[in-house]
C-alpha positions in Angstrom: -31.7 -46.8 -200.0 -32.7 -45.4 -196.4 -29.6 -44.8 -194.4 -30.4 -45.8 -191.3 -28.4 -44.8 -188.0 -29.9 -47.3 -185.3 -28.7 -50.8 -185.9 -31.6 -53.6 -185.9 -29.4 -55.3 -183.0 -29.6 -51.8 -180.7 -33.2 -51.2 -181.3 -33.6 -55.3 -180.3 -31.3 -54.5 -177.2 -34.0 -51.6 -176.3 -37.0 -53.6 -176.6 -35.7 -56.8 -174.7 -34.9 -53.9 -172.0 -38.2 -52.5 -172.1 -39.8 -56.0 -171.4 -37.4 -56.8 -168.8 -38.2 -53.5 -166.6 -41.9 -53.8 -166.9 -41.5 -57.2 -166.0 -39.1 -55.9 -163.0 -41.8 -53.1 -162.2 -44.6 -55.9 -162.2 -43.1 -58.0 -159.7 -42.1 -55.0 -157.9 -45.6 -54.3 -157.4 -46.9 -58.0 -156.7 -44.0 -58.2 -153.7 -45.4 -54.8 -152.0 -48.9 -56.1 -152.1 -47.9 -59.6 -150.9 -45.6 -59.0 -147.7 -47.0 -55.4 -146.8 -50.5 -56.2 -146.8 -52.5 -56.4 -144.0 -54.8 -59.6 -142.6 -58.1 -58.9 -142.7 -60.4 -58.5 -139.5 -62.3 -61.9 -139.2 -66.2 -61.3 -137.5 -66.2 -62.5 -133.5 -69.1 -65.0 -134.9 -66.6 -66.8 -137.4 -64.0 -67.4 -134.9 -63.4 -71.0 -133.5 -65.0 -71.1 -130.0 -63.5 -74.2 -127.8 -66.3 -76.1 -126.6 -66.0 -77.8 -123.4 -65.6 -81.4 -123.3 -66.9 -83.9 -120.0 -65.7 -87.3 -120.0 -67.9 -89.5 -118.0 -65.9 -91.4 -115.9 -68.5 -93.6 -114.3 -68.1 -96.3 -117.4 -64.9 -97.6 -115.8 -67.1 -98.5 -112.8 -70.0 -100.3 -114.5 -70.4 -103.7 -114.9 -70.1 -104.4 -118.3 -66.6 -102.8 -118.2 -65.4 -105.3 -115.2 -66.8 -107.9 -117.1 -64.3 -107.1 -120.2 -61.7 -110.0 -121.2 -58.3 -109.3 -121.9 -57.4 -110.3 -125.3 -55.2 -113.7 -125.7 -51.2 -113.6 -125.8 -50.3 -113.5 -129.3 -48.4 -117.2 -129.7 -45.0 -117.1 -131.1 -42.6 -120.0 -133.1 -40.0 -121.4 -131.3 -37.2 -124.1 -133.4 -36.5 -127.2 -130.9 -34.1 -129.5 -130.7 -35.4 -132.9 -129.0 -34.5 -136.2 -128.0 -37.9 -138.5 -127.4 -38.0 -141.6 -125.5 -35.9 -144.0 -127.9 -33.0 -141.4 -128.1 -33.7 -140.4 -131.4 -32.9 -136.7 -132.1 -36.4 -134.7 -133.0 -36.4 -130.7 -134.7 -38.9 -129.1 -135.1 -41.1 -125.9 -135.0 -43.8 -125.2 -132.2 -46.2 -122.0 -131.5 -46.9 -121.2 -127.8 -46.8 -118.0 -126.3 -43.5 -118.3 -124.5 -40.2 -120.1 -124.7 -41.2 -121.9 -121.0 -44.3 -122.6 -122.4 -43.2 -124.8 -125.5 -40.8 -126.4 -123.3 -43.4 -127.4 -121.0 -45.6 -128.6 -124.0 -42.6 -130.6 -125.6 -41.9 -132.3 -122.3 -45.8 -133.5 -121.8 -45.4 -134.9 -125.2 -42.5 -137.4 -123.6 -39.7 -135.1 -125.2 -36.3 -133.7 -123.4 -35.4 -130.5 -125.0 -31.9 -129.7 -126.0 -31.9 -126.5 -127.8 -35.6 -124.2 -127.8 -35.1 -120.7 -129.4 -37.5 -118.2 -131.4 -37.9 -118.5 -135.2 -37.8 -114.8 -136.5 -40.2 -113.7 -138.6 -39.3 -112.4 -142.3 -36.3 -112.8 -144.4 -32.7 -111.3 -144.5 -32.5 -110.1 -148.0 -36.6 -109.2 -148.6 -35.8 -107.9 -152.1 -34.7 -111.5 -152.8 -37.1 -114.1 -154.9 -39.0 -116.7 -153.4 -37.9 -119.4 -155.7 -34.9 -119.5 -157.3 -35.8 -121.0 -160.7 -32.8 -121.0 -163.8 -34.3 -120.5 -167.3 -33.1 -122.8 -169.3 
C-alpha cells in the first residue's frame, strides 16, 4: 500500500479554495468593468430634440365651444322621514341632487318632512356576505 502524506480532506480543502478565489477573481473583474466603465458617446442625430408645441387658443372662442352644455348634477339618495296629510308617519328613500332639493320635492307631493339625511353608499364590513344563509 501507497503511503500517502496529503489527507483526501486537505487536498478537498485546497480545491474548494481554488474554486472559491477564481470565483473571488471573477467577480473582481465583472465589478471593475461594471462601476469604472465609461458611457458611451451617443451621435448628435440620436439625441431627443424637443419640439415646439402651439396650442391654438382660438377654440375657446368659437361657437361650438360656447354652445357646450355642462353635464347634469349627479343625483344623490337621501332617507326621509315624513308625515303626509292624514298624520300618518311615511320613510322612505328619494334621489335628487341636493338635500333642499328632496325636501322641496317631498313637500309638492303634500308631505312635511321630519328627518331628510344622505344614505351612504357601500357597506361597513365589505368583506362581509350578502346573504347570510345557515347550512343546514
Amino acid at each position: 500500500m501507497a503511503v500517502v502524506f496529503i489527507s483526501p480532506k486537505k487536498t478537498q480543502q485546497t480545491f474548494l479554495m481554488g474554486i472559491v478565489a477564481l470565483l473571488l477573481i471573477f467577480l473582481i473583474f465583472i465589478f471593475f468593468i461594471v462601476f469604472f466603465s465609461q458611457p458611451s458617446e451617443v451621435p448628435p442625430d440620436k439625441v431627443f430634440n424637443k419640439s415646439k408645441v402651439n396650442i391654438d387658443m382660438t377654440v375657446l372662442d368659437s361657437e361650438q365651444f360656447k354652445n357646450l352644455v355642462p353635464f347634469e348634477e349627479m343625483p344623490l339618495q337621501f332617507y326621509y322621514e315624513a308625515i303626509n296629510e292624514k298624520n300618518k308617519k311615511v320613510t322612505g328613500v328619494i334621489s335628487a341632487v341636493s338635500e333642499q332639493e328632496a325636501t322641496k320635492f317631498l313637500e309638492s307631493k303634500g308631505l312635511t318632512v321630519g328627518l331628510i339625511k344622505e344614505v351612504e353608499a357601500g357597506r361597513d364590513n365589505p368583506f362581509s356576505p350578502y346573504s347570510t344563509t345557515e347550512a343546514k
